[in-house]
Each structure stands twice: as C-alpha cells, then as structure tokens.
N, C-alpha and C positions, 0 to 999 in steps of 0.2 A: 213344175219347174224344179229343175235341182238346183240345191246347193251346196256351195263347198268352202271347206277350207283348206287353205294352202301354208304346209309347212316345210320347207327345202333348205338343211343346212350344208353346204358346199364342201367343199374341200377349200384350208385356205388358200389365195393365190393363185388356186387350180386356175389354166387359162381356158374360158368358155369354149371355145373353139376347139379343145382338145377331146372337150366331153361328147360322144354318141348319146343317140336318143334310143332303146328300144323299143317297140310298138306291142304287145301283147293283147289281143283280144280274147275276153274272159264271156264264157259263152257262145251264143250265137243267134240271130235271126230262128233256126229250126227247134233251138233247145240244148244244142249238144251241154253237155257236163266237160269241157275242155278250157284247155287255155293255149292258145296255138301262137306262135309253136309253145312246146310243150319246155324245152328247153334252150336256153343262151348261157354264151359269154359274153362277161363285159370287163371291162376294165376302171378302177378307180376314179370317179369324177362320174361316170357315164351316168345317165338315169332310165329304169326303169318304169314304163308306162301302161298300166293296165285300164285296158280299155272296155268297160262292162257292156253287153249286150244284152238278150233277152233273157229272161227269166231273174232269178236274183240268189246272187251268187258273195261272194268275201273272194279279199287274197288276204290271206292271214298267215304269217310265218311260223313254221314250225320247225322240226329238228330232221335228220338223219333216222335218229333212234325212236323218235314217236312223230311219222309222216302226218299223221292227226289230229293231232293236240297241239294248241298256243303254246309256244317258247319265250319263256318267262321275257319280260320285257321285249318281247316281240309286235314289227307292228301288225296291224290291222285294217284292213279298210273300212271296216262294217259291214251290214249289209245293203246292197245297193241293187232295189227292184226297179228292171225297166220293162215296160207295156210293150205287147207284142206289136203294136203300131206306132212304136215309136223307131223313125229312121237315122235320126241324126244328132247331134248334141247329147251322145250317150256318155253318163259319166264318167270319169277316170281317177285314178291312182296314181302317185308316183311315188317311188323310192329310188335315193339315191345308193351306189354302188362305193362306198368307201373304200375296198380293198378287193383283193381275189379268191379270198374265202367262200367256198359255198352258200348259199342262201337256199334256203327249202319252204315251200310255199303250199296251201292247200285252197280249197274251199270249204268252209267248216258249216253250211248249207247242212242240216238236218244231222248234227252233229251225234257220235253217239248213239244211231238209232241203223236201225237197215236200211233206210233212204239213204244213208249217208254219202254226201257228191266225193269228199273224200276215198270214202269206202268205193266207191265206183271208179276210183282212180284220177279225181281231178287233182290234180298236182303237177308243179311246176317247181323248175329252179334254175337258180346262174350258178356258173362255175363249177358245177357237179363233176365228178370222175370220167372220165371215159369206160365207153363198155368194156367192161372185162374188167375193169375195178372193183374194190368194196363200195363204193361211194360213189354208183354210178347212178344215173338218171332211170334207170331200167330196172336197177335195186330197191331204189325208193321207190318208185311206183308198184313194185311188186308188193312192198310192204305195206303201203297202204290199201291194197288191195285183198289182202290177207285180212288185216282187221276188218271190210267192210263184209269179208266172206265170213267172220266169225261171228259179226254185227247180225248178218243175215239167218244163219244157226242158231243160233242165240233165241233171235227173236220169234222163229217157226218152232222150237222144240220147248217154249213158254207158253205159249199159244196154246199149242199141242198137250199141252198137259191142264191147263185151265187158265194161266195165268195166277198171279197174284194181288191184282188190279179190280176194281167194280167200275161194271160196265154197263152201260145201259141202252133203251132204245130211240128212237128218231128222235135229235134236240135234246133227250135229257141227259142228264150229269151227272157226277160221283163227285165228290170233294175226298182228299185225300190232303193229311197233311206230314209230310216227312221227308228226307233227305237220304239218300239223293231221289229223284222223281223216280216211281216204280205205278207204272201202271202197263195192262195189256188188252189186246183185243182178242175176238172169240172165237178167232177166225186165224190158221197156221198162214196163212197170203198176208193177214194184217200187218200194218206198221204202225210204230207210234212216232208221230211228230212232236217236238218237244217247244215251246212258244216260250220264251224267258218274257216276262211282262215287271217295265221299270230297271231292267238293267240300268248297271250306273248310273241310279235314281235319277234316269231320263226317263221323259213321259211317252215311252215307246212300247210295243211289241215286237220279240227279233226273233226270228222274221217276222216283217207285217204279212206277208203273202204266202199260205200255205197250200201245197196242189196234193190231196187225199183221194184213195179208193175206199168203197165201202167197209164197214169194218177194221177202218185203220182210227186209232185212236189219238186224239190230239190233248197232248199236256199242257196246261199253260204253271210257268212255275212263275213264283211270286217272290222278288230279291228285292222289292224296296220301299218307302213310303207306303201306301193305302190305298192300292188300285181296285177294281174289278174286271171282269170280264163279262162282258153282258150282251145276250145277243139283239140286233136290231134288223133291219130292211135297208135295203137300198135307198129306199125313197125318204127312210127317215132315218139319216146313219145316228145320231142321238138320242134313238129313244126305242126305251127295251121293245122287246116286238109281243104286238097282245098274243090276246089268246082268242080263237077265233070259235064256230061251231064244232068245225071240223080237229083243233089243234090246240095244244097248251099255246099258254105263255113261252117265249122265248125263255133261254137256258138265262141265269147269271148266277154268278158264283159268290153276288154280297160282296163287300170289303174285307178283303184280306190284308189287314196292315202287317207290316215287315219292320221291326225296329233297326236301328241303324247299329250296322256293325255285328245282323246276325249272322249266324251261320248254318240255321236253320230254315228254310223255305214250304212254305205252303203250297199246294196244288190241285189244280182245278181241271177235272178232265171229261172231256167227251168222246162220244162215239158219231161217225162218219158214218151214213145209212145210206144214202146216192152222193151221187156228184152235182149237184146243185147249190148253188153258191150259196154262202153263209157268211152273213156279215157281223162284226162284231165290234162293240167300241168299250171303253171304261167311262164311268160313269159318274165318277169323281169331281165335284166341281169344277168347270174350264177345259177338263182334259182333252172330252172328244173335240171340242174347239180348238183344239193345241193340234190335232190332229192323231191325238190316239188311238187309233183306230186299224183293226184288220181282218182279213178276208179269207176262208177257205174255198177253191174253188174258183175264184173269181175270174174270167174270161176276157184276157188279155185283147180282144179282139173285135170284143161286144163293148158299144157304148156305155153297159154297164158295170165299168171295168175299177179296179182298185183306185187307178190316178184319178179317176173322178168320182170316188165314193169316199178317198179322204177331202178329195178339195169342195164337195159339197159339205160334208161336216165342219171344213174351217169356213166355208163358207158363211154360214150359221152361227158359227163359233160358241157351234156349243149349248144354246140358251134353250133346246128342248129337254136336254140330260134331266133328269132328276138324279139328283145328289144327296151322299150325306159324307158322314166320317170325318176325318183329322187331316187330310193330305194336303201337301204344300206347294207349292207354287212351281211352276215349269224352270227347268237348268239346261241350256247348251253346253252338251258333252263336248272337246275332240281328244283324240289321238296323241297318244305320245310314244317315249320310246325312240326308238332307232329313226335316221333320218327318213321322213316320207314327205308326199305332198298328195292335196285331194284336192280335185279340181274337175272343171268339163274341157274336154278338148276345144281347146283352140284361144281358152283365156290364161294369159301366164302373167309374169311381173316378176322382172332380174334386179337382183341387187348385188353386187359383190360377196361373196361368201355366204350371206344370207337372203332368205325373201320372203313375206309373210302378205300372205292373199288373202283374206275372210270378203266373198261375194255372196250376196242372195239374190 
C-alpha cells in the first residue's frame, strides 16, 4: 500500500477553474527510463502531476547548468518503487507552477554512477526555450546526456585499470570507510550502484530496489544513526542468512554508527556474481519491522517480489533480527521547499489557497 503526503500551496485568490492539470507518466509498464511527454507548458496556478509507473524512478528538480544534480532548495519526490504487477493506483507527485519560469527536472535513479537514468536522458521540463534556443529542452537533454557518457568513461577506464575499490567474491564484502564513496568492479562492463542507507535519519534504503549485472558492484553508504546491512532470505526477511555446507554466512557489514552532523560517511560494499535475488535488511532493533529492508535483483513479477518481502518483515515486525548498538527510534521524513504535493491518483482535498493531505 502506498502512502502519502500532500502538500499544495496555491496562488492567492488564484480562481480554481483557471488552473490546468498536467498528466506526466514517469516510466512505464515495459521499463522505459522516460517521462512522457518529455516536455510542457503551463501557466501560473496550473499543477503539475507525475505519475510513477514501473520500476523506481524520483522527479527531482535540478538546474539548466547541472541537468543532474538537486537544485539547492529544490523539490523532490523520493524514490517511488512500483511492482511490475502492479496496474492501478500507481503513485503520484505534484507540483504546483507558480510563474513561467523554467523548471528542470531529472530522475536521480543510480545517481552519479554509469547506470545513471539521468545520464541516459531521463529528464523533463515546463517552460523551457524553444528549439533553437540556449534553454531549450533539446539542450538540456543533450547535457545530461553528456554527463551520463562521461559517467560511463569514467567508470570502464577504472575498471580497466584495476580500480581503487576491494572487491570480492559471491556474498562476500569489503568495508571501506571514507568520503565521498570510491569503490569498483573488476570487470570494464561493471557498474557501481550506490544504496544511501538512513538518509535524513529515516530508517530507509535509497533505493530499496536495485537491478545489478554480474560484476557490478553495490555501495551502501552510511549518513546517519547506527544501521547495518545485513544479508537475509526471502523467507526470513529478519534474519542474517546461515551458513550452509555448501556456503558462508550471509554478507553484513556490523554497525556502522554516523554521528549527527557528520560529514564523513562509511561504506559497505559488495560484489554482484549472478542475477539472483539478494535480500537484504538492517538489523538494528525494530528496524527491519519498520520496514527497512532491500533487494537486488528482486523479480517484479515473481510472487517473490520486493512489495512482499518488505510487508512480510513488517509483518513480523521485526522480533527475529538480532540486534545490538545505540540506534534510535523510527522518524517520518517529508518534503519541503518549493510548492509540491505527494499523493495516489484519484485522492485529493481543496482548500482555498492551501491544502494538507497526510493519508495511509
């Protein structure tokens, strides 16, 4: 079940009637990396509607001048993973259009790395130039696509040379701790997915959902409270995974506490050996209960899918984790910044000028 929160600050006076709605679908049913259309106008008052489909995607605002990077007080959607079987009641975004200024939007999905959905060109905007301008829609897409070709260079001629990264083999790990995240695979094809774990000392993984080929190497970087990462099963999303005849113990990374206000971050990294799903939770008292929990791999399609490998662990809520360490108690994050609203299509609630929604 999703939920959301709704935050939509009006124009004042604006008369409802005058405002347009537009529809953006962000992804798709097959996977594309789009936001179709790709480009609008709108006018003052109007509201912009992002409508997430499959895979798991952000619309996060950025600039002209850097198509890939958050613009300071910019908003944000999060990330928002929907299951490949999922038809209807796919969540949504909104922001409102205050004036006719451009707006420039990406998806920041594997940000930084050669996956990058940016880098591959997923971006959108209102208001942008016409072609043949500086500040056209055609511009910025080029741009961003620039960086995700030098993202890609980058990361085959690291490779290609050894890397700087420890690397290892099926399940096991490297711990690394230093700033900003530097690790690589062994392989010039690999990628590294980059997993922010505790963001905005919320008890999350961002992305919860990561899709790896062999040899690509997954970060998890550590920004806050006392998490871990710890590997587990499907069948037991709470509890690290033995060690069998055949196979160690599952990977985990211990407690890596973050004090508050650093600026330096730990990291905990793996290697992708097949494509066979790998489930993962923190181990922290309550956490995996809380639903802290994430997946490489995971098969949008197969009963044994992510949306029911976190809602079996809340389901449990947690009471097989073994715990320890300092870490504190769960916080609802939202959104702020520039006017937006986060919602599922088809539940709203108008007020005059303003309107404030919190559904579960």
């Amino acid at each position: 079940m999703f939920y959301s929160t709704v935050l939509s600050f009006g124009l004042l006076l604006a008369p409802f009637v005058s405002a347009a709605v537009h529809d953006v679908t962000v992804g798709s049913s097959a996977g594309a990396l789009t936001y179709s259309p790709d480009a609008i106008f709108a006018s003052a008052g109007d509201q912009v509607v992002f409508h997430f489909q499959q895979k798991n995607h952000t619309a996060t605002q950025s600039s002209f001048a850097d198509p890939c990077g958050l613009k300071a007080g910019g908003f944000d959607s999060g990330f928002m993973p929907v299951a490949a079987n999922v038809t209807d009641n796919f969540p949504t975004y909104t922001i409102t259009v205050n004036d006719t200024n451009p707006i420039w939007v990406y998806c920041r999905q594997a940000a930084n790395t050669a996956a990058s959905h940016c880098g591959n060109g997923m971006v959108f905007a209102v208001n942008c130039g016409a072609d043949g301008t500086t500040n056209s829609f055609t511009n910025f897409k080029n741009a961003a696509l620039a960086i995700g070709a030098s993202l890609q260079a980058n990361a085959s001629s690291t490779a290609a040379a050894g890397g700087s990264g420890t690397v290892s083999a099926a399940s096991q790990t490297s711990t690394e701790a230093s700033t900003p995240v530097s690790s690589t695979a062994s392989s010039a094809a690999a990628a590294t997915h980059t997993v922010v774990v505790g963001g905005n000392s919320s008890l999350t993984f961002s992305p919860a959902e990561v899709s790896a080929q062999p040899n690509d190497v997954v970060v998890f970087q550590f920004q806050s409270k006392n998490h871990t990462i710890t590997q587990s099963s499907f069948a037991a999303p709470c509890e690290q995974l033995a060690a069998t005849s055949s196979s160690a113990a599952g990977f985990d990374s211990g407690f890596l506490p973050v004090a508050a206000g650093s600026s330096e971050f730990p990291t905990f990294s793996i290697t992708v050996n097949n494509t066979t799903p790998v489930w993962a939770y923190c181990r922290q008292t309550g956490h995996c209960g809380l639903g802290m929990v994430m997946a490489i791999n995971a098969v949008d399609s197969s009963a044994k899918n992510f949306t029911a490998f976190k809602a079996s662990a809340m389901q449990i809520n947690g009471t097989s984790s073994n715990s320890t360490g300092s870490g504190s108690s769960s916080s609802n994050t939202t959104t702020s910044g520039a006017p937006r609203t986060i919602g599922v299509a088809g539940m709203s609630l108008g007020m005059a000028g303003a309107a404030f929604l919190l559904s579960l």
